[in-house]
Every structure is written in C-alpha cells, then in structure tokens.
C-alpha positions in Angstrom: 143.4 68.7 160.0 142.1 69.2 163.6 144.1 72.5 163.7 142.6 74.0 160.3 138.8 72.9 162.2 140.4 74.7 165.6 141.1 77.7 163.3 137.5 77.7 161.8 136.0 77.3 165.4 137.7 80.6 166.6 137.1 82.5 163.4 133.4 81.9 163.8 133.4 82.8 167.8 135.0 86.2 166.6 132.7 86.9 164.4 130.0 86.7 166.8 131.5 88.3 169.6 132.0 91.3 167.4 128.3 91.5 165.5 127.3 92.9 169.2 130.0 95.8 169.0 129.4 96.9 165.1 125.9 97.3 166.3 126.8 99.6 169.1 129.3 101.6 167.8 126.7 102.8 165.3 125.0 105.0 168.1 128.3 105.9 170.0 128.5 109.7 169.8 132.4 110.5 169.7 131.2 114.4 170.6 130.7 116.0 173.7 127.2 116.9 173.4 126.6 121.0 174.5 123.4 122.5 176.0 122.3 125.4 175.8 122.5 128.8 177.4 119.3 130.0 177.0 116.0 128.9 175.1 113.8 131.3 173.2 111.0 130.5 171.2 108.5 132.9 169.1 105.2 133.4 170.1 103.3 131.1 166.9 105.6 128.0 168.2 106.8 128.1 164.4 110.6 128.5 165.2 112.7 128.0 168.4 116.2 129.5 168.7 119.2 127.6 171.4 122.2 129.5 172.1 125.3 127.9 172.8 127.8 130.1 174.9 131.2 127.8 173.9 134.7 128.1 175.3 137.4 127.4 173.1 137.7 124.1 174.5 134.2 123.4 173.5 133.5 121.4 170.3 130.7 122.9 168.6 130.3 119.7 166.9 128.5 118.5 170.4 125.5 120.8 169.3 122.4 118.4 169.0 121.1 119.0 165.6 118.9 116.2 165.4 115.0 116.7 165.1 112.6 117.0 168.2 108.9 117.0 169.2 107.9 119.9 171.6 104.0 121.1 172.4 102.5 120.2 169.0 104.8 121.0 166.7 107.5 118.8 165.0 111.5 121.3 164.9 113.6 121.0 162.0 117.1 122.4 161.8 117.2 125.2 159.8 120.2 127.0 160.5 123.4 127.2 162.9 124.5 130.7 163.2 128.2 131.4 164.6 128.4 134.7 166.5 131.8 136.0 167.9 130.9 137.8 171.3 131.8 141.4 171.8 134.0 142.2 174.7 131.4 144.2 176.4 127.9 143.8 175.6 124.8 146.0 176.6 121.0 146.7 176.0 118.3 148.8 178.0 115.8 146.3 179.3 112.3 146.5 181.2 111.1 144.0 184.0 107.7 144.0 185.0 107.4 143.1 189.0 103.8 141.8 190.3 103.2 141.6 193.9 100.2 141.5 196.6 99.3 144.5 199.2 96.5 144.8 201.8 96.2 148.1 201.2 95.7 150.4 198.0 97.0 153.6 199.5 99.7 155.2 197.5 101.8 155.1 200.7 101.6 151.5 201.4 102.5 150.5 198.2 105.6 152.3 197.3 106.9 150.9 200.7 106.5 147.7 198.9 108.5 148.7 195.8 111.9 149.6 196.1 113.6 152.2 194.1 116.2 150.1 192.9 116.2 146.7 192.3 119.6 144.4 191.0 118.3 142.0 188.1 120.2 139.4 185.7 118.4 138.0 182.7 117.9 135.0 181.0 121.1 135.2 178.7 123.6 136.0 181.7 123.0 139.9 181.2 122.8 142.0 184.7 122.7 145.5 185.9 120.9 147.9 188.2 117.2 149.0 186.9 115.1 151.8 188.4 111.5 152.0 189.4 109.4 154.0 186.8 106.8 155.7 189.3 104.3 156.2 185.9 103.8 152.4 185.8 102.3 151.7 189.1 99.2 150.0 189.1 96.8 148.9 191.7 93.8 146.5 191.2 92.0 144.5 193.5 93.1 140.6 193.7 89.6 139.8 195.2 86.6 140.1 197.5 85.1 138.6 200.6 82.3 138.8 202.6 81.0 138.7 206.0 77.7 138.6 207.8 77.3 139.9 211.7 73.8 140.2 213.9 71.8 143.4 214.0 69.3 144.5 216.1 66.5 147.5 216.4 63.9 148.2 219.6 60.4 149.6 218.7 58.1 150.7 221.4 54.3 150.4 221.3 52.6 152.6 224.3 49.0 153.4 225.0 47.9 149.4 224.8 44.9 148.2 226.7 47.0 144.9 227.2 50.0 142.7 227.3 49.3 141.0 224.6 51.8 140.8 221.4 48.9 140.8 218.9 49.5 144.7 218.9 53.3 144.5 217.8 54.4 144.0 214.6 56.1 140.6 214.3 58.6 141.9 211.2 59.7 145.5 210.3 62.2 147.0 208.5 65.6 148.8 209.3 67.9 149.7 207.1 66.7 148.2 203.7 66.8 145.0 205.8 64.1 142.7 208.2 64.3 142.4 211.7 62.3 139.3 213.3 60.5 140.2 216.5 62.9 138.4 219.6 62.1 139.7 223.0 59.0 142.4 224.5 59.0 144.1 227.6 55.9 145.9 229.2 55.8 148.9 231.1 52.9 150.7 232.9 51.6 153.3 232.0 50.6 156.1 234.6 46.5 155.6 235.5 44.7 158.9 235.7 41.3 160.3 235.0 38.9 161.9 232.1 36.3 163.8 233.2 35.7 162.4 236.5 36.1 158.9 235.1 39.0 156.9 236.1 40.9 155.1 233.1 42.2 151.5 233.4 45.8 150.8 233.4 47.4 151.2 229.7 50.8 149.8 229.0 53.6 150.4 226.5 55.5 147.6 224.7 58.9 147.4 224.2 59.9 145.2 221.1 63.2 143.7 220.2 64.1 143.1 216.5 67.0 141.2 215.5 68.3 140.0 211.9 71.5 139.2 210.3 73.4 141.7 208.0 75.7 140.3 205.6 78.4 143.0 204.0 81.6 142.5 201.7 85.0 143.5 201.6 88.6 144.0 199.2 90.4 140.6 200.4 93.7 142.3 198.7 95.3 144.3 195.9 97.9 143.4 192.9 100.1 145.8 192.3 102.4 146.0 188.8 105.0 148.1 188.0 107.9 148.4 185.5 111.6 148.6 186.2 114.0 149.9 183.7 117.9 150.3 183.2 120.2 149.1 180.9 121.9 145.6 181.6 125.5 144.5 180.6 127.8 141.5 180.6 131.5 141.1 179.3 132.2 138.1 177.6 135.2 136.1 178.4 136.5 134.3 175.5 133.7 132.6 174.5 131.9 132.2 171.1 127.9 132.1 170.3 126.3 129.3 168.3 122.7 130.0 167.7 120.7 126.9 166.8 117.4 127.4 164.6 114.9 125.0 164.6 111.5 126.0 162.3 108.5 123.8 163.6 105.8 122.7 161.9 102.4 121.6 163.3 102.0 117.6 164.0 98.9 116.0 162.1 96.8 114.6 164.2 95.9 111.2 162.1 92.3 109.5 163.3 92.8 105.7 163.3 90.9 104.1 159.6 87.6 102.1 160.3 89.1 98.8 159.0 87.4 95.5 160.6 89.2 92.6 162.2 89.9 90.4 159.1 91.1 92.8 156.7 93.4 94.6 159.1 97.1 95.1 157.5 99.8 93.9 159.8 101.7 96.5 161.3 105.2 97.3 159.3 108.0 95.8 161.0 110.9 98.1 162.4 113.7 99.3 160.1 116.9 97.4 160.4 120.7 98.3 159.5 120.6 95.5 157.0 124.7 96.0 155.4 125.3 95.7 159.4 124.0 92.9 159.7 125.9 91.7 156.7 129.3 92.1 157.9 128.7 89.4 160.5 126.8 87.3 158.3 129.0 87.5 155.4 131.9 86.1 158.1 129.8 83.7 159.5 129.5 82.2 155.8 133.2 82.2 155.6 133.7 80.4 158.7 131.4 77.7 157.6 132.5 77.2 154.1 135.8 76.9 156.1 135.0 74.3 158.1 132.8 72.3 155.2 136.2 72.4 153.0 138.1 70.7 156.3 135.6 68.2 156.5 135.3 67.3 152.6 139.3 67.2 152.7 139.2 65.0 155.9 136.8 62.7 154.1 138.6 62.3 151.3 142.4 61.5 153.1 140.4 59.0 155.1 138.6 57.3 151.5 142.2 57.4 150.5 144.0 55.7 153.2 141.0 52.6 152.9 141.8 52.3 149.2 145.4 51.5 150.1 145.3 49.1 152.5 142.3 47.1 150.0 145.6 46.5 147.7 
C-alpha cells in the first residue's frame, strides 16, 4: 500500500514539473529566423517588400511571416516570392549627391565634385558612376547680415559765431541718417567792405556718424546627379521576397461610459487544451491516490472484523 501512495506522489510531481515545459515549448521556434537584405517600401505605406538573400544552408522557413505594426499602418503577408539569382546581375542607376560651397562660381564648385565617384547600393549592387555636368545646380543655403559705423563731415563757413544752432543736428547720406558727433571751428580770414572792417566769421566743420547695417550669402547647396550602370555577381544564393500589404490602423476614441456601468475589461486569451493536459494528469493522480486510500480503509475495517470473532 505505501508503495502504490509513493507511486501516486511521483506521478503527480511529474505532472507538475512538466505543465511549465508544455507551456514553453509552444513559443519555441525550431527555425533559424532570417533578416533581411534590404527593406523597400512604396511611397502610400500600403505595401512593404523584405528581401532575403539565402545560402543554401539557409532555411527559408526562418523568414518571419508573422504580422507587424510599422508608422500607422497594420502589414499582412500577402505573398513570398522565390527568385533564383542570375550569375551576373546589372542595372544603370542615378545618385543624386548634395553638398555645401562658399562660393557659387562655376570654378569652385566643380572642384568640389569629382568626375568619378565609386558607389554601392542598397541591395549589394556597386559600380563606377560619372558626373553628368547638365545636372549641376547651385542655390543659396542662406543669408546673413552685418551692420558696421559710417560717418560723413559737412562744413558750414561764413557764420557770425561758434555756436551749433547753425548746423544741422541730422542729415542724410546715402539713403541713410547721420547724427551730428563732433564740430570743429575755423577762422575765417577778416577783411574789409568799403572802408568798413568786417568782424571775424568762422566756418564749421560737422561730424556725422550712423550705423549701416548690409547682408550677405552665408553659403550655397549644390546638387548634382551621377550616373553609371552598377553590377553584382551572385554567389550561390537564392532571393526570397517577402510582401507585406498594410492597411491603415483605426484610431478608436475611448466611449463616454460613466463609472458604474463600465464593462470589465476582457480577460487575456489562454491555451485552454494546454492547460488540460496537466490537469487531466493531475485528476489521475488523485483519483490514484483516493483509490489507495479507500483500499487501505477497507483492509484495515477488515482486519478489525477478524480479530471481533
């Protein structure tokens, strides 16, 4: 009897050291998950494309194929295209360069921009492109300004005094106004009219200062195209292209439901036949151990009606 209850004991501490590991091995992913070459996606966000670049010792099987979230939109798997790579593979391509000069001179610029320039795409495609002279642009990237002190003299002879209520306190220069700053007097020579002598007359000399304030190009951008044709051989390898359609997410505005009538949130899902498997053995185990126990109890009602005779 006490070894059919030490048989029940360890059935039942199996059972729930294994309802742990069921659990798990239902998100174990027995394939090597892939990732992709390269990414493109169209310009409406409606369809994304993934390109898998496998060896043959890659198991295509580890392409994620699940659904995603990505800038609005929810991506469905649509389609898994299987592409077998040419040997040699080539395309003419264009590659617009951007880049800043001081100066707009025609000069300057092409010093900046070689003839030539080595180049590799996104999908692993590389080759030598030329600059197309036609393409060159030049525009200014932005202004600044400055502001510097001016100054302008005036002078204001034949005056019966030094006094500054002859001279102009403001004039203009330039389209722009000059505050009187500093006057100088000079003597004028004394002669005669007529017999009479004159008194002495003076001449003023006025200094006008202001500030002038002028802007300026800060820079230039300068954009120009590069064209050639680009190549790649493939080596061995297969191309899996991944097509995901996207559709926009629905933005749902939360229901204007007041404290006593709000529904309770709906619980998580849950693997329910998992769970059963363990629960299903734990039932075992204790009907196991209840059918010891009623067998116990009756050898031991048994053995007391004996010794009564």
């Amino acid at each position: 009897m006490k070894r059919l209850i030490a048989v029940c004991a360890l059935a039942l501490t199996l059972t729930m050291a294994l309802a742990p590991a069921a659990h798990a091995a239902e998100w174990a992913d027995p394939s090597q998950v892939c990732y992709p070459t390269s990414v493109t996606q169209n310009e409406d966000g409606t369809e994304i494309r993934k390109f898998y670049d496998l060896s043959p010792e890659d198991d295509p099987t580890g392409i994620p194929r699940s659904d995603f979230q990505q800038d609005g939109y929810h991506y469905t798997l649509v389609d898994l295209l299987k592409q077998e790579l040419p040997e040699h593979e080539s395309r003419q391509h264009t590659e617009t360069v951007t880049l800043e000069s001081k100066n707009k001179d025609m000069a300057s610029v092409l010093a900046l921009l070689p003839q030539e320039k080595e180049f590799i795409t996104e999908d692993g495609l590389a080759g030598t492109l030329t600059l197309r002279l036609d393409t060159v642009n030049v525009e200014v990237s932005g202004y600044g300004s400055s502001t510097k002190q001016v100054s302008a003299t005036r002078s204001y002879p034949n005056l019966a005094g030094q006094d500054t209520q002859y001279i102009p306190k403001t004039i203009q220069d330039g389209g722009r106004t000059l505050t009187l700053q500093d006057v100088s007097w000079q003597t004028d020579n004394t002669g005669s009219l007529d017999g009479y002598a004159l008194g002495d007359r003076y001449t003023a000399v006025a200094t006008y200062t202001g500030s002038a304030t002028s802007s300026y190009v800060k820079g230039y951008t300068v954009t120009a195209d590069y064209t050639g044709t680009v190549s790649r051989i493939a080596l061995n390898k297969t191309r899996y292209v991944a097509i995901f359609e996207g559709t926009p997410l629905q933005s749902v505005e939360p229901a204007d439901v007041s404290p006593d009538t709000t529904e309770p949130a709906p619980a998580a899902s849950f693997n329910w036949p998992l769970l059963l498997v363990p629960l299903g053995l734990i039932a075992a185990a204790g009907g196991g151990i209840g059918i010891a126990l009623f067998l116990k109890r009756r050898n031991e009602l048994a053995e007391g009606g004996d010794g009564n005779e």
